[in-house]
N, C-alpha and C positions, 0 to 999 in steps of 0.2 A: 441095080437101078439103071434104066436109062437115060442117054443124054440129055433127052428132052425133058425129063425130072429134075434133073441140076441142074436144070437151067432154071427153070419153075423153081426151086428153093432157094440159087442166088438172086431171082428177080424180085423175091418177095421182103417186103421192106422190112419185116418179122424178124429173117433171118438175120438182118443186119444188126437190129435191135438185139439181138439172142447175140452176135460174135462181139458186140461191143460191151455187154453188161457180164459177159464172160470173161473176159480180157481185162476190164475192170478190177471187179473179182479179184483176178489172179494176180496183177501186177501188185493191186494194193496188201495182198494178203505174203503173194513175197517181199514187197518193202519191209513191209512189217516186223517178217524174220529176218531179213539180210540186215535191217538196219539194229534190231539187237543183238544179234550175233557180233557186228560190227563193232557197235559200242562197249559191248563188253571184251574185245578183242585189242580194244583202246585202252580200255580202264587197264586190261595187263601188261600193255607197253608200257604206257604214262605214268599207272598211277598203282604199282603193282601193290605198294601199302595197302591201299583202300580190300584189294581181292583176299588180302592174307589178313586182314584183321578177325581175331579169335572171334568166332557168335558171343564167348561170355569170357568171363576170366578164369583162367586156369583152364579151357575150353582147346582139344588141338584141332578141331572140326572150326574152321575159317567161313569169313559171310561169302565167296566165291562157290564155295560147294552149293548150296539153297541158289545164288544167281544163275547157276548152270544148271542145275535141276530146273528152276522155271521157265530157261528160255525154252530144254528139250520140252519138256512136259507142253508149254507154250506151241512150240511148232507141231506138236502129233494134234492137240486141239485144233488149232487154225487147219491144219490137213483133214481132219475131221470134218471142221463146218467144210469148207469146199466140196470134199465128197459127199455131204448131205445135199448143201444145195445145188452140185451138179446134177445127182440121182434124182431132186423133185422135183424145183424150179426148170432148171437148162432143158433136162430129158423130157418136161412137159413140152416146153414149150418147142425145141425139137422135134417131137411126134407129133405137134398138130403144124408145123408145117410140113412136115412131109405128109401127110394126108391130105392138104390143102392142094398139093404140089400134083398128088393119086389121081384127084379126082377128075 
């Protein structure tokens, strides 16, 4: 592309709306992970009882194993929605302003 096209897709107030609802997006959906991750990274300093309590009695499979399975399983989700709604929303509305930009 030439200069005069990016110039045309940063001038367009489109694109601004497209990098801000992007960024959105991203920041809230790593809060999301960072701050479970976190928390359960507390729970093992502070409070490592609570991670090693058996699921049942007589049980050597702990409720830590099932909390770490849901945050992973949790973050490949959340990476999932992002690459959906990058691939439909974002890359829509990416391609109609660079056409916008073409013409």
């Amino acid at each position: 592309m030439s200069a005069e096209i990016y110039r045309k897709v940063r001038a367009n107030p489109r694109f601004s709306e497209l990098e801000g609802k992007r960024s959105r997006f991203a920041y809230l959906l790593s809060a999301v992970v960072l701050i479970t991750y976190y928390a359960m990274m507390m729970l093992v300093a502070f409070a490592p009882e609570v991670m090693r309590t058996p699921i049942s009695a007589g049980s050597t499979l702990t409720i830590g194993v099932p909390i770490g399975a849901v945050i992973i399983i949790g973050s490949w989700l959340l990476t999932g929605w992002f690459v959906s709604r990058s691939n439909g929303e974002f890359d829509r509305l990416n391609n109609e302003i660079i056409q916008e930009a073409t013409k």
